[in-house]
BAFI-3210 file (N, C-alpha, C; in Angstrom, 3 decimals, decimal comma, padded with zeros to 6 digits):
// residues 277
n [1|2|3|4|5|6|7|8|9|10|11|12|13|14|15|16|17|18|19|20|21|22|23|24|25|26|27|28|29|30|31|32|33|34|35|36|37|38|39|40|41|42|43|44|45|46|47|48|49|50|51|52|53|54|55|56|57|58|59|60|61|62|63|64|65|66|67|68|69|70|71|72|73|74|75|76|77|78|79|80|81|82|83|84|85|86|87|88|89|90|91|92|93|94|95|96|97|98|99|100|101|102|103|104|105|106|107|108|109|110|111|112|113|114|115|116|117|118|119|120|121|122|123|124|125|126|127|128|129|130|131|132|133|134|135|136|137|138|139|140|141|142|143|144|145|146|147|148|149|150|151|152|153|154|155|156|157|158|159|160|161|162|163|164|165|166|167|168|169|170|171|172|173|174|175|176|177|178|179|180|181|182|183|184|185|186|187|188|189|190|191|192|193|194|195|196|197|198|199|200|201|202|203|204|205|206|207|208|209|210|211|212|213|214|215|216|217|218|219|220|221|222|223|224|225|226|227|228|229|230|231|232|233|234|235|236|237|238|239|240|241|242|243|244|245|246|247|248|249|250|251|252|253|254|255|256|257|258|259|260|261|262|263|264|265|266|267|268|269|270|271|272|273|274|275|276|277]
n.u [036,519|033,417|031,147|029,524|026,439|025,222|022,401|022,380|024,670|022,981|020,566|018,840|019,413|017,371|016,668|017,110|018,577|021,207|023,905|023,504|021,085|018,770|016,007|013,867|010,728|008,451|007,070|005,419|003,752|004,412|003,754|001,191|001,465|004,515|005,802|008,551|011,720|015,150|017,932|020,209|023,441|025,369|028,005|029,430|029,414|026,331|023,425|020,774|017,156|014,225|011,353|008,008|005,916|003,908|004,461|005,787|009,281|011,365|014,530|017,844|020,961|024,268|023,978|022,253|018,432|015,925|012,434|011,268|008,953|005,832|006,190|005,399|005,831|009,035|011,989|014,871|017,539|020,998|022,576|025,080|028,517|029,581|028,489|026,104|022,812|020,006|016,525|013,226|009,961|006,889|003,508|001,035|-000,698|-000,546|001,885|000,737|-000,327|001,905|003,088|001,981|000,664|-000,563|000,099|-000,118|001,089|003,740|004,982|007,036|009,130|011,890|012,579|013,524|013,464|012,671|011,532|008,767|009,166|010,635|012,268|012,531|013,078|015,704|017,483|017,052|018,648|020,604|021,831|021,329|023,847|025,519|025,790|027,167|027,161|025,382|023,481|022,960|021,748|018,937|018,381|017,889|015,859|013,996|013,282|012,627|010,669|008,968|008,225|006,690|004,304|002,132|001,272|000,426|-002,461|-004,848|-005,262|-008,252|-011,044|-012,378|-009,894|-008,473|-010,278|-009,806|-007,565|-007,255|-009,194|-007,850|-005,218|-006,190|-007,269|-009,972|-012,282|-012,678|-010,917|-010,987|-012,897|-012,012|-012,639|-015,176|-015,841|-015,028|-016,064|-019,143|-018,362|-017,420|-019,574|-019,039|-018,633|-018,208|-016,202|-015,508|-014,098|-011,608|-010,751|-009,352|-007,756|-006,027|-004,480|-003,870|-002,677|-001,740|-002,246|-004,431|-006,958|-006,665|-004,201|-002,570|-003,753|-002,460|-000,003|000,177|-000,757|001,497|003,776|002,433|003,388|006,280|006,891|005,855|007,491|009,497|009,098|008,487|010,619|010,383|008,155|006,475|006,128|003,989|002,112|002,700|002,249|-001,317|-001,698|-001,287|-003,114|-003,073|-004,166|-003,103|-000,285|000,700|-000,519|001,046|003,477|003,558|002,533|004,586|006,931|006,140|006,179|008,248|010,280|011,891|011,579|009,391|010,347|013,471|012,765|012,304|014,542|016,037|014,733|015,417|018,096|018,702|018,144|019,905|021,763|021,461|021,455|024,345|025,433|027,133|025,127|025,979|025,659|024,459|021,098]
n.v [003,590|003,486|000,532|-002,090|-003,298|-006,208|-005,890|-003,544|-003,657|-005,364|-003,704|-002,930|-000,282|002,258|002,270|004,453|006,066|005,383|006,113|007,557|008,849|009,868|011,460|012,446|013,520|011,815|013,602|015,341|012,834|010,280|011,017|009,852|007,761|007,219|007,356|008,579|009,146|007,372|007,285|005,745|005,308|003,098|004,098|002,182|-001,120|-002,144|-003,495|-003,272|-001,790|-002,014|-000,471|-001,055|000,785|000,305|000,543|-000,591|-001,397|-000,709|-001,701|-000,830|-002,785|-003,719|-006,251|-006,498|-005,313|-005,259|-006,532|-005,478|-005,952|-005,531|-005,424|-006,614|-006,319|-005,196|-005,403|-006,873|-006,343|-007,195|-005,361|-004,089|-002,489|001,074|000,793|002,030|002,455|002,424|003,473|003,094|004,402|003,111|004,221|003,722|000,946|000,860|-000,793|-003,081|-003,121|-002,503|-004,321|-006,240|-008,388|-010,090|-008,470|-010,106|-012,406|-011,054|-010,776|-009,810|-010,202|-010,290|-010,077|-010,970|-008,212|-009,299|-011,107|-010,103|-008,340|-009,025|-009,373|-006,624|-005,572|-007,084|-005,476|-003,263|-003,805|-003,541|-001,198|000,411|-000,772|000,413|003,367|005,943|007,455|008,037|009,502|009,448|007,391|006,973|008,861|007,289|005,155|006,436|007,095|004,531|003,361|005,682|004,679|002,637|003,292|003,830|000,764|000,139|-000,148|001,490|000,869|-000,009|001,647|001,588|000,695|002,906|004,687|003,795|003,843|006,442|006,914|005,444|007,004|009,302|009,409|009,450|007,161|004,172|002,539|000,728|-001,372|-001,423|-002,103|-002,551|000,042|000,900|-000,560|000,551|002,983|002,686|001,135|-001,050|-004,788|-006,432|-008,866|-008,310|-006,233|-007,034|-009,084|-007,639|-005,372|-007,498|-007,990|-005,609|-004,924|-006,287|-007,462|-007,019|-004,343|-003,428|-004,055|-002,653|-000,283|000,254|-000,052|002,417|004,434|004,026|005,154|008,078|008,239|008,140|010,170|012,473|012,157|013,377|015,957|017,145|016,825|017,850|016,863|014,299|011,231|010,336|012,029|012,528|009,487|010,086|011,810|010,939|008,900|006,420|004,566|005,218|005,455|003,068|001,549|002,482|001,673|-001,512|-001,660|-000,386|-002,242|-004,536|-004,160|-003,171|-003,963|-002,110|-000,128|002,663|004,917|004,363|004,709|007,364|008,731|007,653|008,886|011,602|011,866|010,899|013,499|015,383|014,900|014,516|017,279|017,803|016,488|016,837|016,765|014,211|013,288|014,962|014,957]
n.w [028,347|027,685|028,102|026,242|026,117|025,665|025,032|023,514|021,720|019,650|019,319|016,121|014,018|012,826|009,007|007,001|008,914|009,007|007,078|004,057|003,431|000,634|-000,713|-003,798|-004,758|-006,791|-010,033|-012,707|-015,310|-014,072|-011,470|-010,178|-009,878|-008,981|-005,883|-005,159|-005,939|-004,888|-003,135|-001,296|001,050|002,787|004,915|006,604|007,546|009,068|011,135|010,019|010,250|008,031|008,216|007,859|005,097|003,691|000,390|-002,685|-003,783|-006,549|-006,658|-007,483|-007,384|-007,675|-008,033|-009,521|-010,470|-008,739|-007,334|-004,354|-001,883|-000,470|003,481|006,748|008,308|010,218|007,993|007,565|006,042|003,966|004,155|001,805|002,893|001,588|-000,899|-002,637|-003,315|-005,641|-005,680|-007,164|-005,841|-005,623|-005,360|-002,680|-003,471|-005,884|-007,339|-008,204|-010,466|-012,170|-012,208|-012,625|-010,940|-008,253|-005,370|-002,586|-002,818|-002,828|-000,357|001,812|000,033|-001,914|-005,564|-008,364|-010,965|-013,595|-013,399|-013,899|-016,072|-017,806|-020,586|-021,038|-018,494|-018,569|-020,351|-019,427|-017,094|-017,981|-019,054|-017,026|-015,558|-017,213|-017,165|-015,548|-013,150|-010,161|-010,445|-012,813|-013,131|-011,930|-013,733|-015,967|-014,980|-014,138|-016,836|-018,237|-016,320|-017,408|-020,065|-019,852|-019,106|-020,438|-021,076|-018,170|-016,269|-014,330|-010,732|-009,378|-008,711|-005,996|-004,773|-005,049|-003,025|-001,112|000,034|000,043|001,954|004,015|004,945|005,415|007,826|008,580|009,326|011,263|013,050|014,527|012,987|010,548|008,040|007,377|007,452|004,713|003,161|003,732|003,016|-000,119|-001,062|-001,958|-001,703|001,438|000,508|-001,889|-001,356|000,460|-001,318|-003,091|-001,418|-000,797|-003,588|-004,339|-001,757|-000,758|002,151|004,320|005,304|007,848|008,513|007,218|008,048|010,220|010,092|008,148|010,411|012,028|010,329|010,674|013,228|013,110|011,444|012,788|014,777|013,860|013,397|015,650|017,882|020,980|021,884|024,364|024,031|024,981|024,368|021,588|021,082|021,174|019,390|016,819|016,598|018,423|020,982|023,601|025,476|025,662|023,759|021,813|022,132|022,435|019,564|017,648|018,923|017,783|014,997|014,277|015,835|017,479|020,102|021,219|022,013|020,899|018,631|018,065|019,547|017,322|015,212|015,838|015,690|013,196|011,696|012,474|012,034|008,916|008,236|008,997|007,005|003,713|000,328|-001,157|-004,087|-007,039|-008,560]
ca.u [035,489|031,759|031,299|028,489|025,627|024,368|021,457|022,906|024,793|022,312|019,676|019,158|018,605|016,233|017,697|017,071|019,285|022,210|024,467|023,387|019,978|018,390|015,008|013,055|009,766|007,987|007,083|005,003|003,040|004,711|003,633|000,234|001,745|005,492|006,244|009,403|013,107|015,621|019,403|020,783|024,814|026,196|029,492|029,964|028,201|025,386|022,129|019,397|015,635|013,206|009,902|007,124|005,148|002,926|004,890|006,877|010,144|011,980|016,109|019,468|022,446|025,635|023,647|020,733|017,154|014,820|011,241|011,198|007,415|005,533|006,140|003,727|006,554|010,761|012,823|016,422|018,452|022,420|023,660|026,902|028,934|030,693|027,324|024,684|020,943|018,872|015,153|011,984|009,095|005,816|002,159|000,275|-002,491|-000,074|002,434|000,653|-000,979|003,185|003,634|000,578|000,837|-001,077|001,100|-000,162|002,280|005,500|005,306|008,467|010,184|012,562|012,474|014,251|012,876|012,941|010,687|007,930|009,435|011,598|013,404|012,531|014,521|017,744|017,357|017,018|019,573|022,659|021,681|021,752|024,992|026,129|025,399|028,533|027,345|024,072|022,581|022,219|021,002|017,892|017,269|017,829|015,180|012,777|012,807|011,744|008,786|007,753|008,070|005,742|003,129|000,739|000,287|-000,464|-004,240|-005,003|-006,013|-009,704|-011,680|-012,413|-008,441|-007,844|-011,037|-009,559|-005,711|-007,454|-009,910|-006,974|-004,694|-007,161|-008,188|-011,351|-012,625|-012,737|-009,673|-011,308|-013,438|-011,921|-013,535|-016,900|-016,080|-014,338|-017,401|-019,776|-017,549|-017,396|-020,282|-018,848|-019,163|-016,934|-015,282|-014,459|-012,993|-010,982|-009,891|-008,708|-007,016|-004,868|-003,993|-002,874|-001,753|-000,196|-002,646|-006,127|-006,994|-006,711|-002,913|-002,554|-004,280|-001,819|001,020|-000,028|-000,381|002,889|004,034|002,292|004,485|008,031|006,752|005,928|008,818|010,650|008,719|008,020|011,384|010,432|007,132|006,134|005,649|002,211|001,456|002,753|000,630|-002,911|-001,868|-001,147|-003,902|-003,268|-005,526|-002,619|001,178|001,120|-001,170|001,702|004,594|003,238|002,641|005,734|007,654|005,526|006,001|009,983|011,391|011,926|010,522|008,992|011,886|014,154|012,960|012,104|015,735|016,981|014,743|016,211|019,965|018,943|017,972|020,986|023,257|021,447|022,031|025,637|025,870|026,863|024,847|027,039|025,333|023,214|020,250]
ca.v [003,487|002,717|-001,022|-001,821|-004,309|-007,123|-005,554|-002,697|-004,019|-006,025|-003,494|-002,167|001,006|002,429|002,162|005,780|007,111|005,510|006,103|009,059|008,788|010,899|010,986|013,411|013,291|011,667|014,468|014,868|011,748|009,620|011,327|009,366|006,013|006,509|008,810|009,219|008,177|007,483|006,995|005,057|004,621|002,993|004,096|000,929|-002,145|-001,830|-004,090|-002,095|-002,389|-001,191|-000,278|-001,130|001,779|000,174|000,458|-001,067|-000,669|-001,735|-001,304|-001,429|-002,567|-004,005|-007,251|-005,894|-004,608|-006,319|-005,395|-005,527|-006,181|-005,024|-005,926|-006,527|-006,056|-004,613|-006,114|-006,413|-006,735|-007,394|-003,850|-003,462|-001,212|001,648|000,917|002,856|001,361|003,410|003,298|003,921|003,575|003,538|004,802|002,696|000,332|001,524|-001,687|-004,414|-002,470|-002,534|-005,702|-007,154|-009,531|-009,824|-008,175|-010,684|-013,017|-010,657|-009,909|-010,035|-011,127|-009,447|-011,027|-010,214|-007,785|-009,928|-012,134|-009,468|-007,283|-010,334|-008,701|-005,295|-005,795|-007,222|-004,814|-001,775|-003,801|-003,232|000,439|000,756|-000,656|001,436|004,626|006,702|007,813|007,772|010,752|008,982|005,624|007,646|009,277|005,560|004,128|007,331|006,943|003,561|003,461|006,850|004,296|001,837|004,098|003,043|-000,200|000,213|000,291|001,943|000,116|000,096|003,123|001,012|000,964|004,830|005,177|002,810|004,570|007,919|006,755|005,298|007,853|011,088|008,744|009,604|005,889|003,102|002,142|-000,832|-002,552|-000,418|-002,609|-002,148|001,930|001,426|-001,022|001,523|004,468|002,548|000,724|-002,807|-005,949|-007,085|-009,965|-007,874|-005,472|-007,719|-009,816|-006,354|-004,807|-008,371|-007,826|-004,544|-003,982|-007,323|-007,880|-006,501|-003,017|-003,102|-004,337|-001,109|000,851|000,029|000,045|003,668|004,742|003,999|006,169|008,952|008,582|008,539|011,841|013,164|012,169|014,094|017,391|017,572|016,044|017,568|015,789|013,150|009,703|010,281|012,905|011,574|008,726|010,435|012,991|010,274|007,720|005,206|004,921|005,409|004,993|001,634|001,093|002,726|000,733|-002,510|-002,182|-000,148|-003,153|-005,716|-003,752|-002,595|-004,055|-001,118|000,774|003,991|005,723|004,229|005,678|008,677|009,051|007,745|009,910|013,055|011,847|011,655|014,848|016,016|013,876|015,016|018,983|017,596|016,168|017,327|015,871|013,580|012,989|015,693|014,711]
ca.w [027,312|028,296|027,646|025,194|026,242|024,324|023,956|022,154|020,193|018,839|018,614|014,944|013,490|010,889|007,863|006,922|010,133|008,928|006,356|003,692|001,990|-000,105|-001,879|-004,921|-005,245|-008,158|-010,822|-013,944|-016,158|-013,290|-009,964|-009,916|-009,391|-008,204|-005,034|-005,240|-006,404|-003,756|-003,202|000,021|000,872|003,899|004,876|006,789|008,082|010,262|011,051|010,260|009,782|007,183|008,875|006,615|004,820|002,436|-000,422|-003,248|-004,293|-007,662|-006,262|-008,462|-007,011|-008,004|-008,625|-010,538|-010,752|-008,152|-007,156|-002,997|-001,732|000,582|004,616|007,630|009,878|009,411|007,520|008,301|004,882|004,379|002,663|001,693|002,764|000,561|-002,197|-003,339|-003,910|-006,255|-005,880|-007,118|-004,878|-005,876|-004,106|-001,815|-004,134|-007,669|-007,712|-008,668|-011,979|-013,097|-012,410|-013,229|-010,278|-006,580|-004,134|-001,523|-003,316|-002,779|001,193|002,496|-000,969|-002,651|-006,592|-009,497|-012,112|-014,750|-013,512|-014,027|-016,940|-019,015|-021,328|-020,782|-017,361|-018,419|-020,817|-018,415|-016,080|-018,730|-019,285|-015,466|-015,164|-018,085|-016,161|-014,643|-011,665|-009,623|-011,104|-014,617|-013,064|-011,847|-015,147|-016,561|-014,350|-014,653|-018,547|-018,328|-015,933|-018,099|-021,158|-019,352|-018,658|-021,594|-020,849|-017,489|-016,191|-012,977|-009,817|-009,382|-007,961|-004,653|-004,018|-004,953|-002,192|000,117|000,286|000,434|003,273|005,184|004,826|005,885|009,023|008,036|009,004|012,804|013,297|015,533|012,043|009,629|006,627|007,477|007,322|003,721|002,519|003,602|002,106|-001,146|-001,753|-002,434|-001,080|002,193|-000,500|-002,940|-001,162|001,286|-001,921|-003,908|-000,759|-000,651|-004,185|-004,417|-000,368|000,147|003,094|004,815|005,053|009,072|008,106|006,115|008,757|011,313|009,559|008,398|011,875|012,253|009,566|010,998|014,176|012,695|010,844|013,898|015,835|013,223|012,937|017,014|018,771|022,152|022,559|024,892|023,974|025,537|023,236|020,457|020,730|021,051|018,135|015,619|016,573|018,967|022,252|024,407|025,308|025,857|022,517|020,576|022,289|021,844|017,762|017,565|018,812|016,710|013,632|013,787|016,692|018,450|021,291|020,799|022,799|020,213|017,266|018,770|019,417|016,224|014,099|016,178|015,541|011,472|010,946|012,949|010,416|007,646|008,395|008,610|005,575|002,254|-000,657|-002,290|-005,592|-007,776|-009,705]
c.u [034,253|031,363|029,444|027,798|025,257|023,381|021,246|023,326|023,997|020,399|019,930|018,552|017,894|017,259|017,984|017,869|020,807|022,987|024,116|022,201|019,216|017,262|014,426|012,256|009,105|007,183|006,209|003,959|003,578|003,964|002,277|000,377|003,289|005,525|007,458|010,880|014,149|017,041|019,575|022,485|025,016|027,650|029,976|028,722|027,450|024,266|020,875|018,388|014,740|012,208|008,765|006,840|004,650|003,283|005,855|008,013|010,784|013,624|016,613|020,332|023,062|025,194|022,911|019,509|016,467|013,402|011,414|009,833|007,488|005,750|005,051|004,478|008,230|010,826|014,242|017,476|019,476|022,759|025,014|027,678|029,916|029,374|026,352|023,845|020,647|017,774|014,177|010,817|007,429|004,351|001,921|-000,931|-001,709|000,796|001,656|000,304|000,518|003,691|003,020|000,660|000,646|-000,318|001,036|001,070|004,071|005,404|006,303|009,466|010,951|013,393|012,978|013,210|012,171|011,638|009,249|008,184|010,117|012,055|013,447|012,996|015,573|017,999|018,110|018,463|021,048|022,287|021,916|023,547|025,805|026,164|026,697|028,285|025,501|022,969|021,649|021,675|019,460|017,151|016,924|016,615|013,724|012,119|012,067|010,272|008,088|007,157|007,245|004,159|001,848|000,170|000,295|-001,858|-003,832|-005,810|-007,642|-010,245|-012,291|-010,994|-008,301|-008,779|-010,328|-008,279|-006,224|-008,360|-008,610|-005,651|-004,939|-007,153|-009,302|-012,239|-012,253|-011,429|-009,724|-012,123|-013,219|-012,529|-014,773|-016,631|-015,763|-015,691|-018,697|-019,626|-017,909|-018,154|-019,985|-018,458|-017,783|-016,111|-014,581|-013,715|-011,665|-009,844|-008,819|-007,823|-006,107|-004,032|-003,211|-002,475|-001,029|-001,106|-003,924|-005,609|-006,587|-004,710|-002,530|-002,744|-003,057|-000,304|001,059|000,174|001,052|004,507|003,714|002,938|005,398|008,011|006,640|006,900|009,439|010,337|008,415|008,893|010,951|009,207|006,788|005,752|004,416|001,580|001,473|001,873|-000,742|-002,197|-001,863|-002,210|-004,153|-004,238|-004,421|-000,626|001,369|000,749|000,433|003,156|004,483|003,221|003,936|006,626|007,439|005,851|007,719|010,965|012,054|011,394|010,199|010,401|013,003|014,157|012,617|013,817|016,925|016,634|015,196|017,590|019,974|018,968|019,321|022,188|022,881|021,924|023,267|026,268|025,982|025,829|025,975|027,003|024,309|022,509|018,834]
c.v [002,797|001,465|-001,101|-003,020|-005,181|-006,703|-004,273|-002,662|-004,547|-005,158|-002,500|-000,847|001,333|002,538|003,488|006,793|006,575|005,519|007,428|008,663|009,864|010,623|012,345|013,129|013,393|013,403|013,826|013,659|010,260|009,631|010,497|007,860|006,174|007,739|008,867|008,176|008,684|006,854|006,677|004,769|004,738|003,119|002,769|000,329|-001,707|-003,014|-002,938|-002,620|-001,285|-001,051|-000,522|-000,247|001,734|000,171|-000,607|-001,002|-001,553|-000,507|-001,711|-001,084|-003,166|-005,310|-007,366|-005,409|-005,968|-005,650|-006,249|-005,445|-005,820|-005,822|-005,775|-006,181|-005,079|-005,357|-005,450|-007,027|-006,711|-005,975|-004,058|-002,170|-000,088|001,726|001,561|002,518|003,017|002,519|004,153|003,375|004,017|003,888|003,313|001,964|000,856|-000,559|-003,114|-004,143|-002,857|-003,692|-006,862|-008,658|-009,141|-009,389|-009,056|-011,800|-012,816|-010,345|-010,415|-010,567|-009,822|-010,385|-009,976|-009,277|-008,147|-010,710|-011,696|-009,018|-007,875|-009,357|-007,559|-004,900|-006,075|-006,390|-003,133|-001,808|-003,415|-001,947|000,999|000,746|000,074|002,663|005,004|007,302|007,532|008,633|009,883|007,755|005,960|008,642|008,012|005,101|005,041|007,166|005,550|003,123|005,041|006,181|003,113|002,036|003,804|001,839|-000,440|000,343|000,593|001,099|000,863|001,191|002,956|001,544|002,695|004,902|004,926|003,668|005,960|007,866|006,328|006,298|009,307|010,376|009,317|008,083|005,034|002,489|000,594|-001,891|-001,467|-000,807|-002,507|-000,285|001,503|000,418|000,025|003,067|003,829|001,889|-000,795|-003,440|-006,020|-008,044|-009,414|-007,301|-006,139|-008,454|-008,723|-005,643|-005,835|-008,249|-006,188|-003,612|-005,099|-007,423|-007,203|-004,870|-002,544|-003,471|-002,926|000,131|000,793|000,621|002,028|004,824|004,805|004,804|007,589|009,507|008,590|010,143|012,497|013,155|013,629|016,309|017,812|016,650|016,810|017,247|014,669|012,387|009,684|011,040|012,780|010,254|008,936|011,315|011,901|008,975|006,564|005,581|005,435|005,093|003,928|000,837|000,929|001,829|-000,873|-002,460|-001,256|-001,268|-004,603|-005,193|-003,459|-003,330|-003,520|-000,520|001,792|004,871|005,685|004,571|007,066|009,615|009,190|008,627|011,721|013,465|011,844|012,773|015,750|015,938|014,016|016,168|018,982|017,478|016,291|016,041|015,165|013,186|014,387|015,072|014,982]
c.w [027,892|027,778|027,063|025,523|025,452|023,905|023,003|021,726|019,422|018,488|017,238|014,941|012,549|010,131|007,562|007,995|009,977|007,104|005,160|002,980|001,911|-000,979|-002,497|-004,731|-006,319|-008,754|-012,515|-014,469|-014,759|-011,832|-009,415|-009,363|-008,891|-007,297|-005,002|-005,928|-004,753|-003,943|-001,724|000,049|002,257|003,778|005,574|007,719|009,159|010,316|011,350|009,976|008,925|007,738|007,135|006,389|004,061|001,215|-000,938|-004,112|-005,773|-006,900|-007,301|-007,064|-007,630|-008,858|-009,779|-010,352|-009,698|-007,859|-005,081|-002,712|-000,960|002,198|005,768|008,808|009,173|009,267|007,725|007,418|005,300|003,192|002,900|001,637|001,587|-000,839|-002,094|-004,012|-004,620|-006,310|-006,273|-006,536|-005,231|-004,905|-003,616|-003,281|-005,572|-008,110|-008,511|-010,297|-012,876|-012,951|-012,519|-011,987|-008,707|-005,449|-003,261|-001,847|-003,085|-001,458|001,568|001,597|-001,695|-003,862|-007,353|-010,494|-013,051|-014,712|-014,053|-015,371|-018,132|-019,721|-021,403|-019,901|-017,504|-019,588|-020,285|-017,066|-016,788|-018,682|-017,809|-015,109|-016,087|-017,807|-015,246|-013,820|-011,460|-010,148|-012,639|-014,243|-012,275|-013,337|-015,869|-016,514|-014,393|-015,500|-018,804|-017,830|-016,975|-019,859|-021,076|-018,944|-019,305|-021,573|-019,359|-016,597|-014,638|-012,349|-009,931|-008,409|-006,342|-004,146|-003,823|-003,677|-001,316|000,770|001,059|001,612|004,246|005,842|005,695|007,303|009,235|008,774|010,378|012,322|014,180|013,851|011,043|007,957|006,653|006,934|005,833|002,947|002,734|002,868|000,737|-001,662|-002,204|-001,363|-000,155|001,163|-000,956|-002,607|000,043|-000,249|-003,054|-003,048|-000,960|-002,361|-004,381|-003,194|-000,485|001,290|003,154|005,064|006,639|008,934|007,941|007,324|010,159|011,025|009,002|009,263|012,354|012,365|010,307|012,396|013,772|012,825|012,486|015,221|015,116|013,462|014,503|018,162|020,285|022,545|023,116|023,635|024,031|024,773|022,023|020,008|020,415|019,992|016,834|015,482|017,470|020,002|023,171|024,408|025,094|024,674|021,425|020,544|021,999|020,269|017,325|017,618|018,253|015,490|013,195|014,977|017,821|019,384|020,797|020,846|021,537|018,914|017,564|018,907|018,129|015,190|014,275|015,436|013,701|011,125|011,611|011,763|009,355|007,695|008,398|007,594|004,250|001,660|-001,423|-004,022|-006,182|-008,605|-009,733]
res [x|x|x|x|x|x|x|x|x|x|x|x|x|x|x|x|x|x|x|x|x|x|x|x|x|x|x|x|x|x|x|x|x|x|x|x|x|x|x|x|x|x|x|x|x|x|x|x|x|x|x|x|x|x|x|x|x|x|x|x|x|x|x|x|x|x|x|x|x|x|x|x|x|x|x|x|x|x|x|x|x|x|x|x|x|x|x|x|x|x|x|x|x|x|x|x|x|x|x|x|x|x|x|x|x|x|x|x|x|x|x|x|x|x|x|x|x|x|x|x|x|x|x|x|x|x|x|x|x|x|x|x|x|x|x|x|x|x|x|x|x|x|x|x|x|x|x|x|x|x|x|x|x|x|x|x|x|x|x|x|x|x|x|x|x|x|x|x|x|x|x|x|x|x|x|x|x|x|x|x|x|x|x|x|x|x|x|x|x|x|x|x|x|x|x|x|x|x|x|x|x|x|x|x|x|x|x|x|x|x|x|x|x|x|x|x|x|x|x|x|x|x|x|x|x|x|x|x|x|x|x|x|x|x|x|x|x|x|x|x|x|x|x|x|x|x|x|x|x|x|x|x|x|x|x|x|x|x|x|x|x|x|x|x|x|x|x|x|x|x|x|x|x|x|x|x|x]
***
């Protein structure tokens, strides 16, 4: 048997490459603020890492309803094995509108429901656990953000600019707030103190972290491409650009997700669906 290094055992994997997950995309009076609903089950322990992607999630598990904030780097939770998280994850610049509260506040926290939603959470958390399989704890959790919808207000017409300027890469990637103050017309302050409320950090944060994003995807949709090519197609200046904030941002080397997002999609094409909904 090939003997296993310390440093592989101890390096993690994306979370998304192990165990079976599965996501919908948001739909309907919803689709403007959540992108999608999502199901996760490890068959057994692992250390894995979440890569950031700008978003925030409200999870159920076993314990209850939490809202998970946004990160500047992975995070490397304790799942249990054999359980099944349901999530819903909302857009970039949508969370704070539903929870009426500065994202810069939740980075790297993962807080109860309740604390946001009071009784309309432990509310939503018995109806959850009242739910016979995973299917109905996604219509559960649907029906409620679609019953929240009214008193929500939409982020401010700066943010919608800001997401959709960072997004297109439309915009300097070296002083990317100067491009999104000139795109939108308002003041460096405001928009520095409005990105920290509804990103959780600065817009060059965002822009990086983005970038990021746009390499996974492209690992996934172009496994026999260089590293080197991969880098200049998705943004960075170079290989060495993308390996450095690759391993500031997840931990990993390029190489290593490169590999692991090959071996998901292998193990998804393997894998039945286990739940319908």
């Amino acid at each position: 048997m090939k003997e296993i290094t310390q440093d592989q055992s101890d390096r993690p994997s994306l979370a998304q490459s192990r165990g079976i997950y599965h996501e919908q995309a948001s739909s309907g009076a919803l689709a403007d603020d959540v992108k999608c609903f999502w199901t996760h089950r490890l068959r057994e322990p692992a250390r894995v890492a979440v890569v950031p992607d700008g978003c925030v999630d409200i999870i159920w598990i076993s314990g209850g309803l939490a809202v998970v904030g946004p990160d500047r780097v992975a995070a490397f939770p304790q799942l249990v094995a054999g359980e099944t998280v349901v999530g819903a994850r909302f857009r970039i610049g949508s969370a704070a509108s539903w929870l009426r509260t500065p994202l810069d506040a939740l980075i790297g926290k993962t807080i109860p429901l309740d604390v946001f939603w009071g009784r309309a959470a432990r509310s939503l958390e018995t109806l959850m656990a009242e739910a016979t399989s995973t299917a109905a704890r996604i219509v559960v959790l649907r029906a409620a953000l679609q019953s929240r919808l009214p008193i929500v207000k939409p982020p401010s017409a700066e943010i919608a600019a800001c997401v959709a300027l960072l997004e297109s890469e439309r915009m300097s990637s070296v002083e990317p707030i100067r491009s999104l103050v000139q795109e939108t017309g308002t003041s460096e302050r405001t928009l520095r103190r409005r990105c920290r409320e509804h990103f959780g950090y600065g817009a060059k944060t965002l822009d990086r972290i983005l970038r990021l994003q746009r390499f996974l995807v492209a690992c996934r949709a172009s496994p026999q491409s260089t590293l080197a090519m991969l880098a200049l197609d998705t943004g960075y200046a170079d290989q060495a650009h993308l390996s450095r904030e690759a391993k500031e941002l997840t931990s990993l080397t390029p190489g290593d997700i490169q590999k692991q997002m090959v071996m998901q999609d292998f193990r998804k094409n393997k894998q039945p669906i286990y739940q319908e909904w």
